[in-house]
N, C-alpha and C positions, 0 to 999 in steps of 0.2 A: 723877683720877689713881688707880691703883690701887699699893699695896702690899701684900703678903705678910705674912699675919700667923699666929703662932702661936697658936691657941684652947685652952683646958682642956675637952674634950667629956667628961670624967670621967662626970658626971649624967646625961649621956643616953645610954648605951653602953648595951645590952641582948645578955646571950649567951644562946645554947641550946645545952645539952649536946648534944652526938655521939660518941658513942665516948669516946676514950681527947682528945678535945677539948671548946672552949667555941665556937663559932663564934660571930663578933663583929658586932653592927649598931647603925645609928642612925638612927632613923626609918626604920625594916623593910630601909635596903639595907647590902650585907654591906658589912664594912671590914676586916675578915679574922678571923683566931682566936687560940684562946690554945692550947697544949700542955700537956699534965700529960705532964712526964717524971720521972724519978726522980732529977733533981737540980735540978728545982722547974716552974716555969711558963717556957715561952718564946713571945714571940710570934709572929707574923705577921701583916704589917700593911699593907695596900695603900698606895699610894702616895700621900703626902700627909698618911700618917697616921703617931703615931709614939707610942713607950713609951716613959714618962720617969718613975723616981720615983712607981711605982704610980700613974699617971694617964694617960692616953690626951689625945694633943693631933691637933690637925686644921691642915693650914697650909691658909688660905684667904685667897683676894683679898679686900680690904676696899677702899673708896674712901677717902679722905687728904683731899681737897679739901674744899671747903664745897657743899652742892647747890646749882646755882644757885635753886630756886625760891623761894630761902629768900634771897638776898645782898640782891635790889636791891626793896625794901619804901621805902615809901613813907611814911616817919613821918609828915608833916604831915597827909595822910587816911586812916590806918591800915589803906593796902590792902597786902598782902603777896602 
């Protein structure tokens, strides 16, 4: 089962300046930019992605269940 989860990607955000911008990536593909205007930084930020408290979050699917390859082990001959 999948659920929807909110990540902290703060540490792995990497920008390059452009202009009067910071353009925003993670693991080299774009996730959008930051603004330098004169009443401070705003961002933009593709979809899934978000600014919260100077930290950039990611919502992504995560699995919720237990894998099966892992549930049904065999403790008496400890094949898993």
């Amino acid at each position: 089962m999948l659920e929807q989860k909110k990540l902290d990607i703060t540490d792995r955000v990497v920008g390059k300046l452009n202009n009067n911008q910071m353009d925003l990536y993670v693991e080299e593909q774009p996730i959008g930019r930051m603004l330098f205007t004169n009443q401070g930084n705003e961002y933009e930020l593709n979809s899934g992605y978000e600014h919260e408290n100077n930290k950039i979050f990611h919502y992504a699917d995560v699995t919720t269940s237990a894998d099966q390859k892992y549930t049904d082990c065999d403790e008496e001959n400890g094949w898993c």
